[in-house]
Backbone as CSV, one residue per row, in Angstrom:
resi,resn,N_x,N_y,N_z,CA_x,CA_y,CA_z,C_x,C_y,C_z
1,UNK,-271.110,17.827,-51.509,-270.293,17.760,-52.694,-269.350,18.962,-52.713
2,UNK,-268.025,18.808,-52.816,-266.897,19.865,-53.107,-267.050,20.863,-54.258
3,UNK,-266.376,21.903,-54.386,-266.394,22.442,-55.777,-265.919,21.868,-56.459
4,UNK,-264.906,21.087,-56.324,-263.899,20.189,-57.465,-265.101,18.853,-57.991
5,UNK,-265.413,18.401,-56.979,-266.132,17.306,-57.422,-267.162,17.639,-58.398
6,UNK,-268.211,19.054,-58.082,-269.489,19.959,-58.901,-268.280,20.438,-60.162
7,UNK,-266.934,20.761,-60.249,-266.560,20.983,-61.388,-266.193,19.879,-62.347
8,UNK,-265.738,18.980,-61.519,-265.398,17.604,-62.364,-267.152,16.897,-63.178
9,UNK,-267.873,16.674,-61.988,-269.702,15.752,-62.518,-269.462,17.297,-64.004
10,UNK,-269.496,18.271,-63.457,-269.923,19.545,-64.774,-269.287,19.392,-65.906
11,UNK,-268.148,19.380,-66.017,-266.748,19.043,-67.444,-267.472,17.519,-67.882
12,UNK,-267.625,16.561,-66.758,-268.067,15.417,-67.456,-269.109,15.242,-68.072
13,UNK,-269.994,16.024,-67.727,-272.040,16.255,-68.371,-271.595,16.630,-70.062
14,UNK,-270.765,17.525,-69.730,-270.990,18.800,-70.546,-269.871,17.743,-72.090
15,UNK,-269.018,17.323,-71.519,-268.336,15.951,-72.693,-269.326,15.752,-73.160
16,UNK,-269.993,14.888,-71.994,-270.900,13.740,-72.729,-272.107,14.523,-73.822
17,UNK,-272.266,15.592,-73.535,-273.457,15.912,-73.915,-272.748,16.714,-75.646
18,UNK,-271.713,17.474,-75.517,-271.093,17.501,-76.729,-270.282,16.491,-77.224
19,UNK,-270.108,15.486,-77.087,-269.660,14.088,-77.995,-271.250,13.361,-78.628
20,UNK,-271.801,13.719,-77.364,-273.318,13.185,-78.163,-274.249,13.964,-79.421
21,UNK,-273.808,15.270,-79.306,-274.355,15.970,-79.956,-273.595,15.515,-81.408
22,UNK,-272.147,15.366,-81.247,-271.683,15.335,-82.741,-272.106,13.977,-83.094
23,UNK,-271.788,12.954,-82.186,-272.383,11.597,-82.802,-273.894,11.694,-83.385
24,UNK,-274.578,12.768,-82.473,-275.688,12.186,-83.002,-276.027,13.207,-84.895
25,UNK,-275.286,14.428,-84.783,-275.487,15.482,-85.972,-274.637,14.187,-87.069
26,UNK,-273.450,13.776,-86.878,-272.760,13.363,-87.741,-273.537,11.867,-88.704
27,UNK,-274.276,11.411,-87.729,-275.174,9.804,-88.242,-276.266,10.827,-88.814
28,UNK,-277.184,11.769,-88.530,-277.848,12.247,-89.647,-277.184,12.799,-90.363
29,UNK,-276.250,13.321,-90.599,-276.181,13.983,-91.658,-275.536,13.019,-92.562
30,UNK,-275.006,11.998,-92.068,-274.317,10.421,-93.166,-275.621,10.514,-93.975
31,UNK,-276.826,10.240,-93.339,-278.257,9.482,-94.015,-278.443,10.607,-95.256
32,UNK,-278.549,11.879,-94.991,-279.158,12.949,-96.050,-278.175,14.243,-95.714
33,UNK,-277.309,15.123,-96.555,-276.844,16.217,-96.228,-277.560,17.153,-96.159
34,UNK,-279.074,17.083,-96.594,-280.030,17.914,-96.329,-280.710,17.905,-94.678
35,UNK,-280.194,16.812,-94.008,-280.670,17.171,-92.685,-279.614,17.762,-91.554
36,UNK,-278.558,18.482,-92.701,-278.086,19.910,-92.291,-278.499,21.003,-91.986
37,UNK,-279.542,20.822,-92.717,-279.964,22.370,-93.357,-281.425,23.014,-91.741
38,UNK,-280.938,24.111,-91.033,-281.756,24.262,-90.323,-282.592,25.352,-90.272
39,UNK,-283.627,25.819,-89.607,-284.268,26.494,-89.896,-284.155,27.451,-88.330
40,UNK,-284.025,28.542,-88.001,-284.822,29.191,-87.396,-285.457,30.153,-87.095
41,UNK,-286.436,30.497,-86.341,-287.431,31.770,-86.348,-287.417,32.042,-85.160
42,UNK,-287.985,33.467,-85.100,-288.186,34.525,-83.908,-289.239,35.027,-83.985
43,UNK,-290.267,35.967,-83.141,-290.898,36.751,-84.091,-291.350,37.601,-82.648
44,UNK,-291.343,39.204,-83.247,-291.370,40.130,-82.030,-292.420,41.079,-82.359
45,UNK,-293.120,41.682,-80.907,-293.752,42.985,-80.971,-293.937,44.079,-80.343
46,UNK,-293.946,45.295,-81.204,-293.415,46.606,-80.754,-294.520,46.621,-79.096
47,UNK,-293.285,46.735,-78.072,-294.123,47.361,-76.565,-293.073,48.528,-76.062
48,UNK,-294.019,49.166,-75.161,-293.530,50.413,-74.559,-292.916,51.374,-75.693
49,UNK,-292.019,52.404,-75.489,-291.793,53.507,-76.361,-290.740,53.058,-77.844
50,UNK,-289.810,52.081,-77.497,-289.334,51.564,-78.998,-288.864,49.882,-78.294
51,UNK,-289.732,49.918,-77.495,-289.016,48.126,-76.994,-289.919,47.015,-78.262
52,UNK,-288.959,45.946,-78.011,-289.838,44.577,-78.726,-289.638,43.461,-77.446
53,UNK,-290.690,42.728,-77.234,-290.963,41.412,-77.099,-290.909,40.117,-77.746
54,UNK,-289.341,39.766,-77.585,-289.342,38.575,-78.890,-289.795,36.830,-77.962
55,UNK,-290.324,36.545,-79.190,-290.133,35.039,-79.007,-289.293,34.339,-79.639
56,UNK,-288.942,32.945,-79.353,-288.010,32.037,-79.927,-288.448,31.015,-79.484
57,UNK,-288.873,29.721,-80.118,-289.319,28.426,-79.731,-290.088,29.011,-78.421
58,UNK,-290.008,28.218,-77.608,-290.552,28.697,-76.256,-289.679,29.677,-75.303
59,UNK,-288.728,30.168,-75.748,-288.229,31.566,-75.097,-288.787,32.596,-75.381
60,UNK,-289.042,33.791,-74.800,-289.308,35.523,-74.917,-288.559,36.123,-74.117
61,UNK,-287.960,37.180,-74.566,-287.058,38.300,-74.046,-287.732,39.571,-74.618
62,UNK,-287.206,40.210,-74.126,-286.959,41.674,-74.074,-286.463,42.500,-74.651
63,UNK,-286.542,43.388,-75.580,-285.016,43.925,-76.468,-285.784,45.857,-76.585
64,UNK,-284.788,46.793,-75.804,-285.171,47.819,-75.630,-284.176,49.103,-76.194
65,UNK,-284.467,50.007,-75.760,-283.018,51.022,-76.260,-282.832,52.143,-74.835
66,UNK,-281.703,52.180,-74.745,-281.422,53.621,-73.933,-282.129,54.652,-74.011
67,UNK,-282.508,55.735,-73.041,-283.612,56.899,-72.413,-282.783,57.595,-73.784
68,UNK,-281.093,57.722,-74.582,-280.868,58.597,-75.239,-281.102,58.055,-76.701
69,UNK,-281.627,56.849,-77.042,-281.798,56.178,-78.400,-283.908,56.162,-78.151
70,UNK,-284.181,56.917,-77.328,-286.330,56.818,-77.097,-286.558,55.834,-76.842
71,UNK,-285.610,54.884,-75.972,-286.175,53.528,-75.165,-286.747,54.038,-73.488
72,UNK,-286.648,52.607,-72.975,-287.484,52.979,-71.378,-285.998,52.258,-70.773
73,UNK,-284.999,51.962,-71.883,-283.716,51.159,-70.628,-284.365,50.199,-70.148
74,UNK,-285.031,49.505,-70.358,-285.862,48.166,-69.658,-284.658,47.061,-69.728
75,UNK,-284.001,47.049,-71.312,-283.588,45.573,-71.246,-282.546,46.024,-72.462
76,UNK,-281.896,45.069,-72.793,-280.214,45.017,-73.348,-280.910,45.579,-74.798
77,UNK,-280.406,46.435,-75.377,-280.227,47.123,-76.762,-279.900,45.710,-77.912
78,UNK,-280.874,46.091,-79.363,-280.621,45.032,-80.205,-278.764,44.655,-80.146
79,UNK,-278.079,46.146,-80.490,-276.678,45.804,-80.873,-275.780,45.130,-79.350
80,UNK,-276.509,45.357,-78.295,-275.927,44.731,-76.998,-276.161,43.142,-77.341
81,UNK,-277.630,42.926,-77.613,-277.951,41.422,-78.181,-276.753,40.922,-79.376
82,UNK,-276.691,41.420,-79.773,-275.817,41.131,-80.883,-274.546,40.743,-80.820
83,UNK,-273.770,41.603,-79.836,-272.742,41.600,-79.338,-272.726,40.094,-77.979
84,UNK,-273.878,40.169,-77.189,-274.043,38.955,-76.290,-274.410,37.518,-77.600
85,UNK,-275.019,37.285,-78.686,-275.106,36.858,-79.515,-273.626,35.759,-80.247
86,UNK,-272.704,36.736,-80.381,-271.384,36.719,-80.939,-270.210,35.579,-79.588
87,UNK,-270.814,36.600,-78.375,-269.875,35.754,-77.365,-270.608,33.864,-76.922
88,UNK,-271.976,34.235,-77.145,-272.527,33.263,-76.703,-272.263,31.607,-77.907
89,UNK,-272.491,32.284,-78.787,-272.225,31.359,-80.214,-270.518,30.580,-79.996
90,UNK,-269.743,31.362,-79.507,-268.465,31.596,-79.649,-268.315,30.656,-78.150
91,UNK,-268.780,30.723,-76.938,-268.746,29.781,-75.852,-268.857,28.519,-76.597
92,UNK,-269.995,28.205,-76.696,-270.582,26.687,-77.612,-269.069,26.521,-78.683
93,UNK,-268.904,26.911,-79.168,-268.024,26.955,-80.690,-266.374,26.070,-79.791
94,UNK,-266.126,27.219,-78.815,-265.083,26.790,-78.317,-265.017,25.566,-77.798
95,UNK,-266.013,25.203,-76.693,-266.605,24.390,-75.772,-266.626,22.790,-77.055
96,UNK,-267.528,22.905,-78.032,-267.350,22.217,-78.870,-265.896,21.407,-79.280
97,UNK,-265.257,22.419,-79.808,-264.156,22.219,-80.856,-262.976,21.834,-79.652
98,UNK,-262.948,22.008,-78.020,-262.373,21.957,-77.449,-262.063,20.401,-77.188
99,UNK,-263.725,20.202,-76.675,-264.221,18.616,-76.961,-263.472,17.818,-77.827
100,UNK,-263.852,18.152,-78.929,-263.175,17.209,-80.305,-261.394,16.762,-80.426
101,UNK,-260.915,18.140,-79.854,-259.648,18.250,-79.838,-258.948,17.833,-78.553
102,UNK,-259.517,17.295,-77.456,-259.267,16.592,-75.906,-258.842,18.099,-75.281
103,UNK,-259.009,19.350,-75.548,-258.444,20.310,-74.645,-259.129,20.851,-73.805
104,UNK,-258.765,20.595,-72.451,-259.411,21.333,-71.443,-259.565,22.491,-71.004
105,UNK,-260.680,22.973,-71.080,-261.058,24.572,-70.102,-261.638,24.046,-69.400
106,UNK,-260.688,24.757,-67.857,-261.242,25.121,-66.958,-262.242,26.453,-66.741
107,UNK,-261.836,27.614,-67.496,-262.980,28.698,-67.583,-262.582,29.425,-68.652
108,UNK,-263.619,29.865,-68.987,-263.810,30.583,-70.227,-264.333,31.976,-70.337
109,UNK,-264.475,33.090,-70.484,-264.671,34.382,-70.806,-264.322,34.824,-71.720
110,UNK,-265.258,35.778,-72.355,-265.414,36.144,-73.611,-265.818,37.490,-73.735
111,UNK,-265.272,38.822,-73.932,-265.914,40.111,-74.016,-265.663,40.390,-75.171
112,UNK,-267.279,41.463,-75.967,-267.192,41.729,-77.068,-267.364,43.682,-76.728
113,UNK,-266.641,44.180,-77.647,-267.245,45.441,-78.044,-267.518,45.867,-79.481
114,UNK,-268.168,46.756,-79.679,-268.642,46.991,-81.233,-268.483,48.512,-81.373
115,UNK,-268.365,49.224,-82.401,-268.147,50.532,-82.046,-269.132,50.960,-83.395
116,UNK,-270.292,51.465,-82.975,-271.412,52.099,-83.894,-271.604,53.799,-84.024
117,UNK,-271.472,54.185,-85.371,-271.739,55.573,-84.971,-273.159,56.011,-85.794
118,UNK,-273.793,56.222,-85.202,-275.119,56.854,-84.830,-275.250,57.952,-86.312
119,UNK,-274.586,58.167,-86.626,-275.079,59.191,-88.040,-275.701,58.254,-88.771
120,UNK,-275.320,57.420,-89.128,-275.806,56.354,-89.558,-277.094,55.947,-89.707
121,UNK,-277.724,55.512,-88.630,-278.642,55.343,-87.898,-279.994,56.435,-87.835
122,UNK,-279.326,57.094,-87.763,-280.419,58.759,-87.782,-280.683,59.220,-89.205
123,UNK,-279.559,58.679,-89.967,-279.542,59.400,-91.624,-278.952,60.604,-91.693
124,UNK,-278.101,61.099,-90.513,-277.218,62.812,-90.623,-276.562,62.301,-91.618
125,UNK,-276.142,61.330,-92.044,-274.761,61.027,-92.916,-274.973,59.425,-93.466
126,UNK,-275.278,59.712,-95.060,-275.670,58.482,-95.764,-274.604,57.568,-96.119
127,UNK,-273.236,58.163,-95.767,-271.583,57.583,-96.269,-271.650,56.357,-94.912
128,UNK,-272.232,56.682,-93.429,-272.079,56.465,-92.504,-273.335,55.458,-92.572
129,UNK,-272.731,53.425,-92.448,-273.188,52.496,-92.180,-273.764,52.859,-90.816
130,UNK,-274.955,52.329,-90.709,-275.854,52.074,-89.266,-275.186,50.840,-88.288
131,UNK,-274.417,49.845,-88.875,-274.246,48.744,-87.847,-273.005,48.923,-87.534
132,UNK,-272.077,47.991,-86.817,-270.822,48.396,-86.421,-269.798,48.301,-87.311
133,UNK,-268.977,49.305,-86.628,-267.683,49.589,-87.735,-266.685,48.387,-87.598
134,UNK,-266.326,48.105,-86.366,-265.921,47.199,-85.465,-266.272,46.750,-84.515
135,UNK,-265.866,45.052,-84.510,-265.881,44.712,-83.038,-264.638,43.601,-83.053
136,UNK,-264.583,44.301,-81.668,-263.347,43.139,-80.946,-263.825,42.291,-79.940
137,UNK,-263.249,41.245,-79.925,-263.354,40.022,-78.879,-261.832,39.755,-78.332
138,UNK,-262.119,39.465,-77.152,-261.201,38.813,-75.517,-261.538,37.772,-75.403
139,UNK,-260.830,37.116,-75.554,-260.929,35.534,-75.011,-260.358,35.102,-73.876
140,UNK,-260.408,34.227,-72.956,-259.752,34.551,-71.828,-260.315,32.934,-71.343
141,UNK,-258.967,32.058,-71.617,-259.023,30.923,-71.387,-258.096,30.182,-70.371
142,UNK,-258.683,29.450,-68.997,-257.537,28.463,-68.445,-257.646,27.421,-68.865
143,UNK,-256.762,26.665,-68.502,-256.658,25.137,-68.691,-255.137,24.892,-68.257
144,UNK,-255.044,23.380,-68.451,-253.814,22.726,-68.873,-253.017,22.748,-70.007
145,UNK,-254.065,23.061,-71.078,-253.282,23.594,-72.674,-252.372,24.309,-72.438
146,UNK,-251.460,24.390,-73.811,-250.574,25.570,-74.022,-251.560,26.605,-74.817
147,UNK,-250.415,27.695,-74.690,-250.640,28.937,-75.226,-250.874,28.644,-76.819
148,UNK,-249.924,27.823,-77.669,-250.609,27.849,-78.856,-251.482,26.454,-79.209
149,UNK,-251.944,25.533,-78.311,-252.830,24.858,-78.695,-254.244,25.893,-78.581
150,UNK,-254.436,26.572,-77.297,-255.657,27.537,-77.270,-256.065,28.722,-78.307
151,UNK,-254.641,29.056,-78.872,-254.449,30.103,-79.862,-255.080,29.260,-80.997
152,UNK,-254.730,28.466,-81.211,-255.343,27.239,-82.530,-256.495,27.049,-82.651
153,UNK,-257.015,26.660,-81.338,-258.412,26.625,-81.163,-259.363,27.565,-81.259
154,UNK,-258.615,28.826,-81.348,-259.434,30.076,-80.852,-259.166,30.209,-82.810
155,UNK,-258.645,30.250,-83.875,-258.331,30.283,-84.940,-259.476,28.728,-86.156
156,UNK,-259.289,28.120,-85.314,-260.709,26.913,-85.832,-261.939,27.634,-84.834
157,UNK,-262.121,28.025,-84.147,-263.420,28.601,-83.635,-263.985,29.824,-84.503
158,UNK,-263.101,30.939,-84.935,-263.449,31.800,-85.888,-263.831,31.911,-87.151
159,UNK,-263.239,30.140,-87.698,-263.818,29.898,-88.953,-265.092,28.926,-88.707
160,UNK,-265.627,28.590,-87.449,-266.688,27.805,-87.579,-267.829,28.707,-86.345
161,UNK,-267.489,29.653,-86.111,-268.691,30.605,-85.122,-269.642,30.783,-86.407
162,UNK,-271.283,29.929,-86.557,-272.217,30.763,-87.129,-272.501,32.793,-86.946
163,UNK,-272.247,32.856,-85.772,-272.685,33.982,-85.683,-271.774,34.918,-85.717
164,UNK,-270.380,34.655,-85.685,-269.001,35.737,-86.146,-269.308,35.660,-87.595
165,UNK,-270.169,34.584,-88.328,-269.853,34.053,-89.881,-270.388,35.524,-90.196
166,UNK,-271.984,35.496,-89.324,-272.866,36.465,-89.960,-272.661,38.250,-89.519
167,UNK,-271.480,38.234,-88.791,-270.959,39.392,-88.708,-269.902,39.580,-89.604
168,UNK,-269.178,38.799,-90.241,-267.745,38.731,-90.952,-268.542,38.762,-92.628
169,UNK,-269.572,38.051,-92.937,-270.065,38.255,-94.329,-271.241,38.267,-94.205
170,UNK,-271.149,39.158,-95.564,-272.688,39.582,-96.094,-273.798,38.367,-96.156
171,UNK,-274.897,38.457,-95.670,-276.248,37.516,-95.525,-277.028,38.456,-96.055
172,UNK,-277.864,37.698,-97.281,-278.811,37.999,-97.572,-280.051,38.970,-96.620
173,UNK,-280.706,39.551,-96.687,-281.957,39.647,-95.620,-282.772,40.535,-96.549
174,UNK,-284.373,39.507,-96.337,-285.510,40.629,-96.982,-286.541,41.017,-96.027
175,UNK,-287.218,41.308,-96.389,-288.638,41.899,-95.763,-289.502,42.147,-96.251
176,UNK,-290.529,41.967,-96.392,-291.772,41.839,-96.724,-292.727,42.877,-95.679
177,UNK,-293.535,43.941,-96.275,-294.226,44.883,-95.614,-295.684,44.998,-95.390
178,UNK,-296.305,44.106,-94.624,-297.908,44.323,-95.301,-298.545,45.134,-94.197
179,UNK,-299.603,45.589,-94.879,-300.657,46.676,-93.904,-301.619,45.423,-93.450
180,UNK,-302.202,45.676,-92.214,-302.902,44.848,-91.607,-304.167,45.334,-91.071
């Protein structure tokens, strides 16, 4: 099999499998708008010097900190997750909405940076938020499109990324503390 041919069977899977996905989200959600509503969970525990071991459905990863934040450097930093989080949501999002709209990518890349300052974090400085001040994203799209059909797309992708949502506005979050 050619690369063209492994890229063509791939673009065609990957249709079928996002046209199916909306056919199939769009007929439930006709029946009940409550079988919108989704749920999900994680749940992690403290290993080595500040690492966690998370789970997710049947996934587990890794989530550690740099030798200069009292990690072991084992594995990608929460805010690295976060940042891989943002691009990954944002693949799907595009990939999706690309679908819907007949526009083709041929490849896609996505770099995020975040810029955190650490006073924050430590408590030197209570003015100084712990999470990021900023982040920017690169998009970096071929195809056959034009420049402002991709620009468009990349503008409906930002209002429908769950996970840019939950970087762009405030979400609730509690916690609950019990001794065990």
């Amino acid at each position: 099999m050619t690369e063209t041919t492994t890229a063509t069977d791939l673009a065609s899977i990957r249709a079928d499998r996002l046209t199916g996905a909306g056919e199939f989200w769009a007929a439930k959600i006709a029946k009940s708008a409550d079988n919108a509503r989704l749920t999900y969970k994680a749940a992690g525990v403290a290993v080595g010097s500040v690492a966690s071991r998370i789970s997710a459905g049947k996934h587990q990863f890794l989530v550690d900190e740099p030798a200069g934040l009292a990690g072991d450097d084992a594995a990608a930093s929460p805010v690295e997750y976060a940042l891989g989080a943002i691009i990954s949501c944002q693949v799907v999002v595009y990939r999706l909405y690309a679908q819907q709209l007949g526009l083709v990518i041929d490849e896609l890349t996505i770099e995020a940076e975040g810029d955190l300052d650490v006073r924050g974090l430590f408590g030197i400085d209570e003015s100084v938020r712990p999470g990021f001040t900023d982040v920017r994203l690169t998009v970096n799209i071929a195809g056959p499109g034009t420049q402002e059909e991709y620009e468009e797309l990349g503008r409906l992708v930002e209002t429908r990324c769950p996970v840019q949502d939950l970087f762009a506005n405030l979400t609730p979050v509690s916690a609950v503390v019990a001794k065990v």
